[in-house]
C-alpha positions in Angstrom: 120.7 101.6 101.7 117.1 101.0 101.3 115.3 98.9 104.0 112.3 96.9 102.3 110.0 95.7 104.0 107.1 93.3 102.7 103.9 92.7 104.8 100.7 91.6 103.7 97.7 94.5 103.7 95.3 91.4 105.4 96.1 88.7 107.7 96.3 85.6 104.9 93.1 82.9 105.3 95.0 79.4 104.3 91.4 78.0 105.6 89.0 80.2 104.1 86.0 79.7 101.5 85.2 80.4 98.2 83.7 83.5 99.1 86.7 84.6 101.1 89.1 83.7 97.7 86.4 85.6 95.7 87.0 88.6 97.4 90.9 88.3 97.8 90.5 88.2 94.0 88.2 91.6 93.8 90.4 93.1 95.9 93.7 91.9 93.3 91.5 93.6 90.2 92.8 96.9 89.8 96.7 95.5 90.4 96.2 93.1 87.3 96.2 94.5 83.7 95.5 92.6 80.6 96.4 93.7 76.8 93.2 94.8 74.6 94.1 92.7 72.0 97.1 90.0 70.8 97.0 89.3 67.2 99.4 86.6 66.6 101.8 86.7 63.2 102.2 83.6 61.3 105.5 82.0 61.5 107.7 80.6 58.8 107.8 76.9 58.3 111.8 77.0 58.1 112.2 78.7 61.7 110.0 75.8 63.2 111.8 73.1 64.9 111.2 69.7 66.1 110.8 69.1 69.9 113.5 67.0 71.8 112.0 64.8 74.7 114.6 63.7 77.3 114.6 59.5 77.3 113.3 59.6 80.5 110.2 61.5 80.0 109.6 59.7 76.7 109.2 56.5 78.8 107.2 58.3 81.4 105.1 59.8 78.4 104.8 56.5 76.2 103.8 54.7 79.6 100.5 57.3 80.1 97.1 56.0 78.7 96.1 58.7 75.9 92.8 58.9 77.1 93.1 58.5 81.2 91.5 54.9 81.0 
């Protein structure tokens, strides 16, 4: 059985600065890949469906100012 262990490389800063999250996110840079390019296909008007709100979030929804008064 494989024993896996996770620790952090650098002691997390949960009060830190801007600077501090700045460089957490450098360091982060060469783990993250993104894709050159997504071209998106058109989809069929028969395969789209309508959306089905739950009553309860309806209210919650219909209760919200559309413009954040």
């Amino acid at each position: 059985m494989t024993n896996l262990k996770v620790h952090a490389p650098a002691p997390v800063d949960l009060e830190g600065d801007l600077a501090s999250l700045r460089g957490d996110c450098a360091r982060m840079v060469p783990h993250w890949a993104a894709p050159d390019r997504i071209t998106s296909l058109p989809v069929s008007p028969s395969l789209i469906h309508g959306v089905t709100v739950p009553p309860k979030s309806a209210r919650l929804l219909d209760s919200m100012s559309d413009y954040g008064d």
